[in-house]
Biopython code that builds the backbone (N, CA, C, O; Angstrom):
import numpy as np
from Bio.PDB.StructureBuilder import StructureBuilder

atoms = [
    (1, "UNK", "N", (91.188, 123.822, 90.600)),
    (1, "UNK", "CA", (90.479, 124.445, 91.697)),
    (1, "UNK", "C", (89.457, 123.470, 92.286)),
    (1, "UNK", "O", (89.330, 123.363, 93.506)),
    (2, "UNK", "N", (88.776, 122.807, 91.476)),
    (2, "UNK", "CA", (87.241, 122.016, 91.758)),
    (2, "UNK", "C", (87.525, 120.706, 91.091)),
    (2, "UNK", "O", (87.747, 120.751, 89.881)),
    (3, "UNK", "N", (87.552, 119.518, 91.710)),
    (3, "UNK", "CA", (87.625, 118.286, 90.690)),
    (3, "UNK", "C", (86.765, 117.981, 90.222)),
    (3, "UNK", "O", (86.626, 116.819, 89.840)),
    (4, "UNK", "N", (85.532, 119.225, 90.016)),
    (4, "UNK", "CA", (84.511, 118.692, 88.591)),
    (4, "UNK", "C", (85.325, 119.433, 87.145)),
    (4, "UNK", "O", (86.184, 120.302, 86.999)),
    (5, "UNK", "N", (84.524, 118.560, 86.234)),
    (5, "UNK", "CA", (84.930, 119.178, 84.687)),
    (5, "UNK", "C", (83.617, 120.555, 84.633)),
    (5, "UNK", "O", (82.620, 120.831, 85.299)),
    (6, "UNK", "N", (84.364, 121.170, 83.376)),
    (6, "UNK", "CA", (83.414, 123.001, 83.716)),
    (6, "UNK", "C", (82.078, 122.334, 83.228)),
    (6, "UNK", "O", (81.282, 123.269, 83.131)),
    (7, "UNK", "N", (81.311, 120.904, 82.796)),
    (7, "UNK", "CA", (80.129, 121.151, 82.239)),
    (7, "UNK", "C", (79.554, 120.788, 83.862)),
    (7, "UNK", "O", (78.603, 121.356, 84.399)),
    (8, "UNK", "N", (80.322, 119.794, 84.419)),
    (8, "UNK", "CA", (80.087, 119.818, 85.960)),
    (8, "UNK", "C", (79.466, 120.724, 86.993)),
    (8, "UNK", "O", (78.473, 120.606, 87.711)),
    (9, "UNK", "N", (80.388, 121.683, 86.834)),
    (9, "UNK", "CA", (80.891, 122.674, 87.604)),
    (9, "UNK", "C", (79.752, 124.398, 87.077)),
    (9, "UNK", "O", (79.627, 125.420, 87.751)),
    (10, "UNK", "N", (79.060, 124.048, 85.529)),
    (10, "UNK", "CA", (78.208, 124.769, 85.249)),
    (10, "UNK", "C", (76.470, 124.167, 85.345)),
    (10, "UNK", "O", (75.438, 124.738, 84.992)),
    (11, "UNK", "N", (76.620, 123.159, 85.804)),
    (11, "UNK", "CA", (75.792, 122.122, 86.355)),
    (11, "UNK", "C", (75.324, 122.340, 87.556)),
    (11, "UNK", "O", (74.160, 122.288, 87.951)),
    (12, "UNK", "N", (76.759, 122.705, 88.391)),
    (12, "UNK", "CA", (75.889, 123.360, 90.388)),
    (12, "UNK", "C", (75.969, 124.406, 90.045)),
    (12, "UNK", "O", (76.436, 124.801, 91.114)),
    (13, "UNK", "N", (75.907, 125.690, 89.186)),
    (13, "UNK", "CA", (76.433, 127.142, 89.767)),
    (13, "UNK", "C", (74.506, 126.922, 89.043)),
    (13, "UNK", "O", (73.679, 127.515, 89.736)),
    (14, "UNK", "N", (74.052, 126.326, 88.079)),
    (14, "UNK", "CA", (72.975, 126.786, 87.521)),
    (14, "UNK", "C", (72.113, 126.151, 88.986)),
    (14, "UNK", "O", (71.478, 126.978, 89.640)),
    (15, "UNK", "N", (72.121, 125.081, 89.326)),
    (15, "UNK", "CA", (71.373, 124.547, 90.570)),
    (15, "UNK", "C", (71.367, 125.235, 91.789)),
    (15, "UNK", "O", (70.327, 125.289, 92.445)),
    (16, "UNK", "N", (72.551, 125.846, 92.231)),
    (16, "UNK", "CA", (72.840, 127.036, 93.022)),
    (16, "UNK", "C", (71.714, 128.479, 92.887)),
    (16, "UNK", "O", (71.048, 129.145, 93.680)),
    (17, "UNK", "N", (71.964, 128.475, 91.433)),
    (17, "UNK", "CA", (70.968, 129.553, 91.410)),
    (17, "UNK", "C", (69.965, 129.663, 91.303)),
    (17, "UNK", "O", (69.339, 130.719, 91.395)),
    (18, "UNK", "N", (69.366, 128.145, 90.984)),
    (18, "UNK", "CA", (67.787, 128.092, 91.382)),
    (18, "UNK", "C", (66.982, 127.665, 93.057)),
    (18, "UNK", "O", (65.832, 127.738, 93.490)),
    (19, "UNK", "N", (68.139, 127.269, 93.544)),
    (19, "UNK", "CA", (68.180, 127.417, 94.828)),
    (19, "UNK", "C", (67.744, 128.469, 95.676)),
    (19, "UNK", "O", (66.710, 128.524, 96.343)),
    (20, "UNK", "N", (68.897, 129.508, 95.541)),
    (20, "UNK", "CA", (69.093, 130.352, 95.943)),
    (20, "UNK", "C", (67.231, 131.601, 95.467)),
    (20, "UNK", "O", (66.626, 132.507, 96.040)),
    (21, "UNK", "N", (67.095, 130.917, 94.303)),
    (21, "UNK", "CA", (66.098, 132.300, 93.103)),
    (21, "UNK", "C", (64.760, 131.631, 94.599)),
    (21, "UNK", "O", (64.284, 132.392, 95.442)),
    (22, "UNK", "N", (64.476, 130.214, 94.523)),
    (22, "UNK", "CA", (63.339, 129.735, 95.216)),
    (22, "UNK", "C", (63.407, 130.246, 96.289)),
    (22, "UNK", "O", (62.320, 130.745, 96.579)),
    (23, "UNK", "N", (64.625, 130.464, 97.531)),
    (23, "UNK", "CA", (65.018, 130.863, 98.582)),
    (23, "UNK", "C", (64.558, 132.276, 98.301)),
    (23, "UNK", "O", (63.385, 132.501, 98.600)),
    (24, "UNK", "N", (65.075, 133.012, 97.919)),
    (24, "UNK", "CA", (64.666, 134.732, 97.931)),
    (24, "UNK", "C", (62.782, 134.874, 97.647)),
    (24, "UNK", "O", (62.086, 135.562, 98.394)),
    (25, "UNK", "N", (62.436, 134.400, 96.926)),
    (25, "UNK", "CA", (60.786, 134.033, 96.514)),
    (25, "UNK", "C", (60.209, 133.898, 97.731)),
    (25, "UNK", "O", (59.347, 134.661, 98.167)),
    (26, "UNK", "N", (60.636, 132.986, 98.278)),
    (26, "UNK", "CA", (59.728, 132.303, 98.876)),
    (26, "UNK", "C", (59.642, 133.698, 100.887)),
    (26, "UNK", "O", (58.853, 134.100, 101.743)),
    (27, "UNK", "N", (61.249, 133.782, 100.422)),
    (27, "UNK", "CA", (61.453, 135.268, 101.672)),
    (27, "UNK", "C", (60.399, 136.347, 101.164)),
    (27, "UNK", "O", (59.877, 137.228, 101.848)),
    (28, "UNK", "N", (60.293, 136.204, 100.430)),
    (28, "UNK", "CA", (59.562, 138.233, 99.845)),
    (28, "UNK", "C", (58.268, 138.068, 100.040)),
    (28, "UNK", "O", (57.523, 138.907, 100.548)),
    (29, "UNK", "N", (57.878, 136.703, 99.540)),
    (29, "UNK", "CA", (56.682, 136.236, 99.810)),
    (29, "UNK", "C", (55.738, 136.401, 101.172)),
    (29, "UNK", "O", (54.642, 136.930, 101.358)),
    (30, "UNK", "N", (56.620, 135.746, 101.986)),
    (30, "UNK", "CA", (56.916, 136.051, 103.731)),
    (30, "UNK", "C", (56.863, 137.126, 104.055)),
    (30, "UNK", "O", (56.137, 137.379, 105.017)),
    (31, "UNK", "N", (57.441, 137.981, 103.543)),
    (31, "UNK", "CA", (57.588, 139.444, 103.932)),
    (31, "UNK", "C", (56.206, 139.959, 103.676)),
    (31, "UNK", "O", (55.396, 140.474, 104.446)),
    (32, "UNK", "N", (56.127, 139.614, 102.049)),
    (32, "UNK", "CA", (55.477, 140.875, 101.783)),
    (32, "UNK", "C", (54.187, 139.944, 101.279)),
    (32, "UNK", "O", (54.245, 139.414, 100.170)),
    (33, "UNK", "N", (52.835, 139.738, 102.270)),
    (33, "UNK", "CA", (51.761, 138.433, 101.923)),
    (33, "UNK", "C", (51.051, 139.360, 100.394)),
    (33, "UNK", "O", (50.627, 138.878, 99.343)),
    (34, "UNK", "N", (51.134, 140.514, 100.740)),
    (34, "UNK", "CA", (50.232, 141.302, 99.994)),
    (34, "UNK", "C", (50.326, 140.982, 98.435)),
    (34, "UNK", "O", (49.313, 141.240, 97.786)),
    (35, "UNK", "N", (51.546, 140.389, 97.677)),
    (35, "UNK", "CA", (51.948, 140.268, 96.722)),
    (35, "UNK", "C", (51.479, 138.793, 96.297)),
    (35, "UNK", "O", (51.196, 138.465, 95.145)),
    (36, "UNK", "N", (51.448, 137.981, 97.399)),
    (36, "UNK", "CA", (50.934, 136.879, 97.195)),
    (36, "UNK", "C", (49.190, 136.874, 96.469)),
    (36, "UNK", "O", (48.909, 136.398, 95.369)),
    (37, "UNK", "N", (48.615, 137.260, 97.033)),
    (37, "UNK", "CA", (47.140, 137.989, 96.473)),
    (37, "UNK", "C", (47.132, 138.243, 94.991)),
    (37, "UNK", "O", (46.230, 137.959, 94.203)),
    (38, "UNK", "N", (48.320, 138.841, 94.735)),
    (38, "UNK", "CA", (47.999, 140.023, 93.284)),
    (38, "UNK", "C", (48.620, 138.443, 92.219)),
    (38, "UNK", "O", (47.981, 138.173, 91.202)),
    (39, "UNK", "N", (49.928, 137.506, 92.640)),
    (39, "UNK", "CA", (49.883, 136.523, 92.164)),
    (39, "UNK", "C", (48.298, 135.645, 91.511)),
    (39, "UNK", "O", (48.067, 135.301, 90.352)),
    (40, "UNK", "N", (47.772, 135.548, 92.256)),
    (40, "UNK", "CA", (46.154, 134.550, 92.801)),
    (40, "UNK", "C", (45.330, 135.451, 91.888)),
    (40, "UNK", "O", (44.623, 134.923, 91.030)),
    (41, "UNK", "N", (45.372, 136.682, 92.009)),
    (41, "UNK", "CA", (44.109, 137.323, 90.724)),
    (41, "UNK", "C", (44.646, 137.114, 89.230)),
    (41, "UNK", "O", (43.973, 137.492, 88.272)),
    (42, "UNK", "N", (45.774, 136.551, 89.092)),
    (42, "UNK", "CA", (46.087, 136.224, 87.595)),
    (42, "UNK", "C", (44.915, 135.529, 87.049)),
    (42, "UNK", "O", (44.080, 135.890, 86.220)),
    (43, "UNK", "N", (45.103, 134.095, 87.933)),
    (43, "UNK", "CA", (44.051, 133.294, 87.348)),
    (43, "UNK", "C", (42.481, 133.243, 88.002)),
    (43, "UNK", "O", (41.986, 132.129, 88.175)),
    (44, "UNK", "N", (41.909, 134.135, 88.269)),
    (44, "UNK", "CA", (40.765, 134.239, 89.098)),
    (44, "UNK", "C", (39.775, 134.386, 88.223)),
    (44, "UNK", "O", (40.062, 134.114, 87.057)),
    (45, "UNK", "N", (38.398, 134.835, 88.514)),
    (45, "UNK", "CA", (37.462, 135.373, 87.646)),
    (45, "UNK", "C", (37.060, 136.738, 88.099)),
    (45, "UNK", "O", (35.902, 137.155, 88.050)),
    (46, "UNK", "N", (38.249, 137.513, 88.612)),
    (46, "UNK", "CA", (38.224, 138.565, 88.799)),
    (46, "UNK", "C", (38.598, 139.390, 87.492)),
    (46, "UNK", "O", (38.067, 140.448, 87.154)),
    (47, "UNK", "N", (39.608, 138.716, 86.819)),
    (47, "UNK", "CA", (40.002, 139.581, 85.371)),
    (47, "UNK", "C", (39.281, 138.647, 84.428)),
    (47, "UNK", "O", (38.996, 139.228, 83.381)),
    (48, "UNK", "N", (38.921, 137.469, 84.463)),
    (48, "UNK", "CA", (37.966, 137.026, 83.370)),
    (48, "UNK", "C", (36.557, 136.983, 83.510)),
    (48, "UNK", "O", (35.874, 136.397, 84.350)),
    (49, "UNK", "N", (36.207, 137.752, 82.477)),
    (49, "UNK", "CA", (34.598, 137.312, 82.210)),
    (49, "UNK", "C", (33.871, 136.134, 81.967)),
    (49, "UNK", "O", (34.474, 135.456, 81.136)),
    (50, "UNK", "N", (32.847, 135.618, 82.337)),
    (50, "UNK", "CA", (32.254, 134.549, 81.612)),
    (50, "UNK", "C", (32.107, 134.959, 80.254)),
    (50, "UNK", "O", (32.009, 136.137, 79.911)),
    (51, "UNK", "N", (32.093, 133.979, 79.484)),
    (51, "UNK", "CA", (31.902, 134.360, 77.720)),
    (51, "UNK", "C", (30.813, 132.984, 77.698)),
    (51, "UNK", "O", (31.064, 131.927, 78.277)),
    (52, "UNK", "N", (29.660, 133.232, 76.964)),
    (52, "UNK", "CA", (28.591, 132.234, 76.779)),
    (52, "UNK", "C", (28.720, 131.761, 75.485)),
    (52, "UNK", "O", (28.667, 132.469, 74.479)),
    (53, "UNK", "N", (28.877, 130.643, 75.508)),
    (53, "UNK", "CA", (29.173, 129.531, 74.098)),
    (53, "UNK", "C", (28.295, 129.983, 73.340)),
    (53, "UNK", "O", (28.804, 129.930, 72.221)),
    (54, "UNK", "N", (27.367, 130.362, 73.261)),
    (54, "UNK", "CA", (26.268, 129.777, 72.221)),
    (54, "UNK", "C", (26.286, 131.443, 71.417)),
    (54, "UNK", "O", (25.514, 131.376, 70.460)),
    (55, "UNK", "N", (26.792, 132.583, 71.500)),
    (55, "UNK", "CA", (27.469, 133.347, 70.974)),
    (55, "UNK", "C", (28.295, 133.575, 70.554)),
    (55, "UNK", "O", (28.427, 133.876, 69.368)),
    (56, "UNK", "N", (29.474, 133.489, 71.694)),
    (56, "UNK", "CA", (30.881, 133.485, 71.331)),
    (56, "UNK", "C", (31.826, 133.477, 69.939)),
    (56, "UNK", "O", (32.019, 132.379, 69.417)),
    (57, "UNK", "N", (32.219, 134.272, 69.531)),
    (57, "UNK", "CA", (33.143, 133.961, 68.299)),
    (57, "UNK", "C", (34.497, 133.070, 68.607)),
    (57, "UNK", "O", (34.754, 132.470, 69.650)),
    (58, "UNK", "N", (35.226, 133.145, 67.502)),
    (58, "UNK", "CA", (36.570, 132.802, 67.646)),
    (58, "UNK", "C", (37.794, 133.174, 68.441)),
    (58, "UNK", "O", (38.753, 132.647, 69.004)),
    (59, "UNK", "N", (37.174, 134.564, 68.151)),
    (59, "UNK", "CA", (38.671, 136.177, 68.872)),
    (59, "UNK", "C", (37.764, 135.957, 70.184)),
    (59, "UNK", "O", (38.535, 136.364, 71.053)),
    (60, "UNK", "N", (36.667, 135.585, 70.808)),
    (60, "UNK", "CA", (36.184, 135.749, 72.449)),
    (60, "UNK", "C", (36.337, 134.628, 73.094)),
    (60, "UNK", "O", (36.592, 134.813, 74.285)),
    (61, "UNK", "N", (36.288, 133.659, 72.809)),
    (61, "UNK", "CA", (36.824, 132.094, 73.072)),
    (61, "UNK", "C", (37.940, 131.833, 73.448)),
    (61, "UNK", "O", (38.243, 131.232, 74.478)),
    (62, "UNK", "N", (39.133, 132.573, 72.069)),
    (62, "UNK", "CA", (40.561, 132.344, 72.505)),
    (62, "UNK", "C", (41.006, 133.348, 73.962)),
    (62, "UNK", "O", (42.097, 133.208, 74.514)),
    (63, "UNK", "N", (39.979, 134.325, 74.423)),
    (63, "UNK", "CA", (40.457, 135.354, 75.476)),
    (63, "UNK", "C", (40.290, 134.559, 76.956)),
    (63, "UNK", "O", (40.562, 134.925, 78.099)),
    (64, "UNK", "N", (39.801, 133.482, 76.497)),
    (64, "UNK", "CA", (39.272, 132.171, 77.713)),
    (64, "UNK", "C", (40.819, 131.743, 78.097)),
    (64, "UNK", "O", (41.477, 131.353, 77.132)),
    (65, "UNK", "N", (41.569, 131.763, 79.525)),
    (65, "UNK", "CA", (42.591, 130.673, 79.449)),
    (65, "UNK", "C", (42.331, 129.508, 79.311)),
    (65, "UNK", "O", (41.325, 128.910, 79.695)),
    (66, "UNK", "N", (43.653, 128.932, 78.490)),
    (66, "UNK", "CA", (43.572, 127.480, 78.112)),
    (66, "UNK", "C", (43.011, 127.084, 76.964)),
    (66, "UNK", "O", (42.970, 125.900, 76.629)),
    (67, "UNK", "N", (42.354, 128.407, 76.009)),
    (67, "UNK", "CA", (41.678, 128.210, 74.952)),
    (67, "UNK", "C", (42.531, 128.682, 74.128)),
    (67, "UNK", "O", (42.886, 129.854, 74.249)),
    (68, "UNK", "N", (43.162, 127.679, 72.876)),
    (68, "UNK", "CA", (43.651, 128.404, 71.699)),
    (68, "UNK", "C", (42.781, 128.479, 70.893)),
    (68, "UNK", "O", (41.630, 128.108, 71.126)),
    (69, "UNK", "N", (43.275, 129.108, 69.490)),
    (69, "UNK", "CA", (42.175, 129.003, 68.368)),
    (69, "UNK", "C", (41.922, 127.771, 67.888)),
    (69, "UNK", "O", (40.784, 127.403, 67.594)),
    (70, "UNK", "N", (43.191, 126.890, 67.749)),
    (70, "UNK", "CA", (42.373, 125.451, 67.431)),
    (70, "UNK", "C", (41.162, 125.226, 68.041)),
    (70, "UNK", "O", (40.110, 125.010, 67.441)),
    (71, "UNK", "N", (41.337, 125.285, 69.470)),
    (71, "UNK", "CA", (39.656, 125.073, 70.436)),
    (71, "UNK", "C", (38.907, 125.475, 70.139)),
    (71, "UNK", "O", (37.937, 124.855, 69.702)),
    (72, "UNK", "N", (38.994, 126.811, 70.240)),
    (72, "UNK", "CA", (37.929, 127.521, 69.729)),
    (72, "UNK", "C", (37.263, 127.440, 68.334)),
    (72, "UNK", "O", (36.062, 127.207, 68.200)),
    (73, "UNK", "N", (38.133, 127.652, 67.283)),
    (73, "UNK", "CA", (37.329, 127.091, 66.273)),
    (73, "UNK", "C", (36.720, 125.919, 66.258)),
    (73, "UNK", "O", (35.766, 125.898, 65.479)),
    (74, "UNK", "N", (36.923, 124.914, 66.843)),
    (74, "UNK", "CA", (36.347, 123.353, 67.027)),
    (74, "UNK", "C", (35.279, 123.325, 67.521)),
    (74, "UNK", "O", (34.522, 122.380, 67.304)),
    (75, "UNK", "N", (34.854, 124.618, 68.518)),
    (75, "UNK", "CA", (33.749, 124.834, 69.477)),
    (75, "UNK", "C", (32.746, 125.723, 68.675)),
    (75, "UNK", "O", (31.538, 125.533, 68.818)),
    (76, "UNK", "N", (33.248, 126.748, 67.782)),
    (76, "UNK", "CA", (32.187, 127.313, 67.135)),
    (76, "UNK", "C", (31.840, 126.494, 66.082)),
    (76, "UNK", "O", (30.709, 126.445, 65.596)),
    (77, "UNK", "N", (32.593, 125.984, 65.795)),
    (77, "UNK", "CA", (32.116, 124.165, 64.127)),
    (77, "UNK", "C", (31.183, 123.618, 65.104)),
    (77, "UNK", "O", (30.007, 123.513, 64.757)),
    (78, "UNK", "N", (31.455, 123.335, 66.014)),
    (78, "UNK", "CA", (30.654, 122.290, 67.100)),
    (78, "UNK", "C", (29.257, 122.741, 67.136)),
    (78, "UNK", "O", (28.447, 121.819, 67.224)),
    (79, "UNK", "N", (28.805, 123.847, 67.094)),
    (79, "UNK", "CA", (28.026, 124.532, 67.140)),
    (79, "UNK", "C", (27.153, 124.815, 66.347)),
    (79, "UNK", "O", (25.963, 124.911, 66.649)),
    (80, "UNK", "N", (27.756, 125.033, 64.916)),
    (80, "UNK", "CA", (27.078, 125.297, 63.813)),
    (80, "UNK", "C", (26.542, 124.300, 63.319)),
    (80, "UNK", "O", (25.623, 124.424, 62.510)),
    (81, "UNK", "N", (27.243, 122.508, 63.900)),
    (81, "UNK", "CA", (26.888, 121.505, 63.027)),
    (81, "UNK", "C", (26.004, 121.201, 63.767)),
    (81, "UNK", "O", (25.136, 120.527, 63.212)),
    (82, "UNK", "N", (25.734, 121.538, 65.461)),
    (82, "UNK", "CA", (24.819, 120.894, 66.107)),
    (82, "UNK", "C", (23.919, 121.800, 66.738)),
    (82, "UNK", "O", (23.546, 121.366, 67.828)),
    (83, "UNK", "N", (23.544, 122.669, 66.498)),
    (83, "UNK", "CA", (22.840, 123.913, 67.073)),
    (83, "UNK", "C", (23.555, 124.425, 68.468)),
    (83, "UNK", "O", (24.775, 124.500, 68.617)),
    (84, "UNK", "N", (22.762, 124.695, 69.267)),
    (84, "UNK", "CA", (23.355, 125.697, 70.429)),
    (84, "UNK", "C", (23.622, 124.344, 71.619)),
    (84, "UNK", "O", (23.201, 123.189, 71.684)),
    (85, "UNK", "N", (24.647, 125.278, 72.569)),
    (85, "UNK", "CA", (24.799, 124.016, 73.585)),
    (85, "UNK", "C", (23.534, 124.269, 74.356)),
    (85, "UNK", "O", (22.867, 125.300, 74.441)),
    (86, "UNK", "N", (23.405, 123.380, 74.762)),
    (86, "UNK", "CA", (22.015, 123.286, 76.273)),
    (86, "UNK", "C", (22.832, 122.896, 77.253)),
    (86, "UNK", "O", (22.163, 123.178, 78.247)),
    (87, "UNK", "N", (24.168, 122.281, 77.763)),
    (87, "UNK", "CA", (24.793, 122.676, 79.290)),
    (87, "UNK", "C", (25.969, 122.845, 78.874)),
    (87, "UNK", "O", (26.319, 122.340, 77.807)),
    (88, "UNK", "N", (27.049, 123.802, 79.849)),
    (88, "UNK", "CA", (28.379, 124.012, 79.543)),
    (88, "UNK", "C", (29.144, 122.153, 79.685)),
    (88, "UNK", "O", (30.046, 121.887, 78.890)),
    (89, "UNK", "N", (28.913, 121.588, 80.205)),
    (89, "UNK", "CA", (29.228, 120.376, 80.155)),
    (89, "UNK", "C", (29.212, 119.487, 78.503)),
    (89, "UNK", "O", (29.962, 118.591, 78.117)),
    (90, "UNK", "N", (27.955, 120.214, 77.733)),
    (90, "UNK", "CA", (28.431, 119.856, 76.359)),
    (90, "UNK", "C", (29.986, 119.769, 75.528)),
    (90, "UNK", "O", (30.394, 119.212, 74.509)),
    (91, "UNK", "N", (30.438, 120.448, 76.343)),
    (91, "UNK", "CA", (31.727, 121.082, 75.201)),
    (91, "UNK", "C", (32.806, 120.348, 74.748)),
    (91, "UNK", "O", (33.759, 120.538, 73.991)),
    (92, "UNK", "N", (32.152, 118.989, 75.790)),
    (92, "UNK", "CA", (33.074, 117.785, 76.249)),
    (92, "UNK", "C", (33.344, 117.425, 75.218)),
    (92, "UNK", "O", (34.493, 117.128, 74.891)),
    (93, "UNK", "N", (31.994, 117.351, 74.205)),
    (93, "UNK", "CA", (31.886, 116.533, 73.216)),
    (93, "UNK", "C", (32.618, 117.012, 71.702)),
    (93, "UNK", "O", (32.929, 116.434, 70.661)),
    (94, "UNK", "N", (32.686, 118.291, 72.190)),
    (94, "UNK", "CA", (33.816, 118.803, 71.333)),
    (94, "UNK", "C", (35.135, 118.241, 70.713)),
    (94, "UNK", "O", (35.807, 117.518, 71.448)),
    (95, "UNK", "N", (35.605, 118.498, 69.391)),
    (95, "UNK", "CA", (37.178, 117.261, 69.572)),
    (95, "UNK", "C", (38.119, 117.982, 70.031)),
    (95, "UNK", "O", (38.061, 119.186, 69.784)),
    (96, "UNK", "N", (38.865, 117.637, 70.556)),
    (96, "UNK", "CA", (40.437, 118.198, 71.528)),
    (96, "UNK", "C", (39.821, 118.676, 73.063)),
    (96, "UNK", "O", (40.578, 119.200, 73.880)),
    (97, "UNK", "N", (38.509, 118.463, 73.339)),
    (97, "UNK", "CA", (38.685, 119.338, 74.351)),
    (97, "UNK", "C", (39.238, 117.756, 75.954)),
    (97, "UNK", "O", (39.303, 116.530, 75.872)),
    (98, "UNK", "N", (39.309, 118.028, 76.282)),
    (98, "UNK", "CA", (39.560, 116.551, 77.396)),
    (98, "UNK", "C", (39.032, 117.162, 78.724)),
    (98, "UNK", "O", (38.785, 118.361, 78.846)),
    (99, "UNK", "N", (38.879, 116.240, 79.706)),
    (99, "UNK", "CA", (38.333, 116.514, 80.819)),
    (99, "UNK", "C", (39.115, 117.354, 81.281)),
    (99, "UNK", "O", (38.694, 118.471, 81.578)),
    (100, "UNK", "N", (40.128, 117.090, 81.409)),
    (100, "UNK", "CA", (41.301, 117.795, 82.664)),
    (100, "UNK", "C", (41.482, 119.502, 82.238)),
    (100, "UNK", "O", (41.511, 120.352, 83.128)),
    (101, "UNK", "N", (41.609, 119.908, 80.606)),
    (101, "UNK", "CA", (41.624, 121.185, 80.239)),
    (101, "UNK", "C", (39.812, 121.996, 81.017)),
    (101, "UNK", "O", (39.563, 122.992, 81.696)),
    (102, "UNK", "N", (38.970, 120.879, 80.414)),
    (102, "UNK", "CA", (37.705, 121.405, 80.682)),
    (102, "UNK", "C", (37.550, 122.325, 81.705)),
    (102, "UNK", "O", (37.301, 123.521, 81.560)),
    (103, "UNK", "N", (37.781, 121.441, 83.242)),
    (103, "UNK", "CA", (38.092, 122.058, 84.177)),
    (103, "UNK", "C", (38.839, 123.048, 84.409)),
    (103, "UNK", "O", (38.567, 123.843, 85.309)),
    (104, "UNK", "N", (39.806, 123.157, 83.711)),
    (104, "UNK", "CA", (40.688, 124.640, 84.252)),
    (104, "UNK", "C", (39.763, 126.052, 83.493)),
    (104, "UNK", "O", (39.637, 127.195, 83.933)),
    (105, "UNK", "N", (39.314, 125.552, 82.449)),
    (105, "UNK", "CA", (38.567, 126.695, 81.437)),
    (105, "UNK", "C", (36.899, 126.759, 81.811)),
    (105, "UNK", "O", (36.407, 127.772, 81.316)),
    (106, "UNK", "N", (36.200, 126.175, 82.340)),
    (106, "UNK", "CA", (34.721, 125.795, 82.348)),
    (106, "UNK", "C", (34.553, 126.781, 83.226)),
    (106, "UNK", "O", (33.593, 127.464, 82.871)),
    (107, "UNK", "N", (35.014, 127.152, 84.156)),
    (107, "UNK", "CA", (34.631, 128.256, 85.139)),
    (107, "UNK", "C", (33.965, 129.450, 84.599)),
    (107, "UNK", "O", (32.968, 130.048, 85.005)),
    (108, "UNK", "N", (35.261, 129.812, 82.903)),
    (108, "UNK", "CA", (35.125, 131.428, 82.415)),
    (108, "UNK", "C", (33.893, 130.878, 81.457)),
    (108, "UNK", "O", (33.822, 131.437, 80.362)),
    (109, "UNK", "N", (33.113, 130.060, 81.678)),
    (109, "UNK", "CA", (31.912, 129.487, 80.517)),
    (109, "UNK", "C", (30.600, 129.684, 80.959)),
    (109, "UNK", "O", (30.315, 129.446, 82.132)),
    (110, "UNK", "N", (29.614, 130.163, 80.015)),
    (110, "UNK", "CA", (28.264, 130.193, 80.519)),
    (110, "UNK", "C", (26.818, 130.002, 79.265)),
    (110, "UNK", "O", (27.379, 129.684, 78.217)),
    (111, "UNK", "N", (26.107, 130.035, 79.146)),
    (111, "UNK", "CA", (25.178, 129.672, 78.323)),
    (111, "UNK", "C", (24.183, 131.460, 77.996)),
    (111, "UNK", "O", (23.212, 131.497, 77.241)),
]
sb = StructureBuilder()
sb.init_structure("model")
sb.init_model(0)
sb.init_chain("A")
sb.init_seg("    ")
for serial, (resi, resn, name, xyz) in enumerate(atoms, 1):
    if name == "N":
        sb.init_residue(resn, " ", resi, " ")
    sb.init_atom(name, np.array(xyz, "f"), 0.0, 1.0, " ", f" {name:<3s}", serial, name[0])
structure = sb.get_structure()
């Protein structure tokens, strides 16, 4: 039928359908802006609270996106060995934390 072989040939039907999945998305989207919005409050600080370091446990830390418990525990050790933070910019100094995560998580942070 097709002079590809079937791993070929299951190669465009999967590319086809991500085609096609981006194409319909991107229509509904168009259609319907309103949905676009409710996308955007996922990551907002509309559903997250600030949580202030210098309290914070383990279980309130990890409710931070981008924070697992490794982090978090690293941040409450961080804490205990060095007293309280004095700027959210401390946290840097934390181990694992890196600039680039900082930023996506520093927003839901406060003192």
């Amino acid at each position: 039928m097709f002079p590809f072989t079937k791993q070929e040939q299951t190669i465009l039907f999967c590319l086809a359908l991500v085609i096609l999945s981006g194409s319909l998305l991107n229509l509904i989207n168009k259609k319907y802006p309103a949905l676009n919005n409710i996308i955007n409050v996922i990551d907002s600080d509309i559903i997250y609270s600030k949580v202030d370091i210098n309290r914070a446990n383990v279980s309130d830390l990890t409710q931070i996106p981008y924070i697992g418990t490794y982090t978090a525990r690293n941040i409450v050790e961080y804490r205990q060995q060095n007293g309280l933070f004095k700027s959210v910019d401390q946290i840097l100094m934390v181990k694992g934390i890196r600039a680039k995560n900082f930023k996506r998580f520093s927003k839901h942070l406060k003192l």
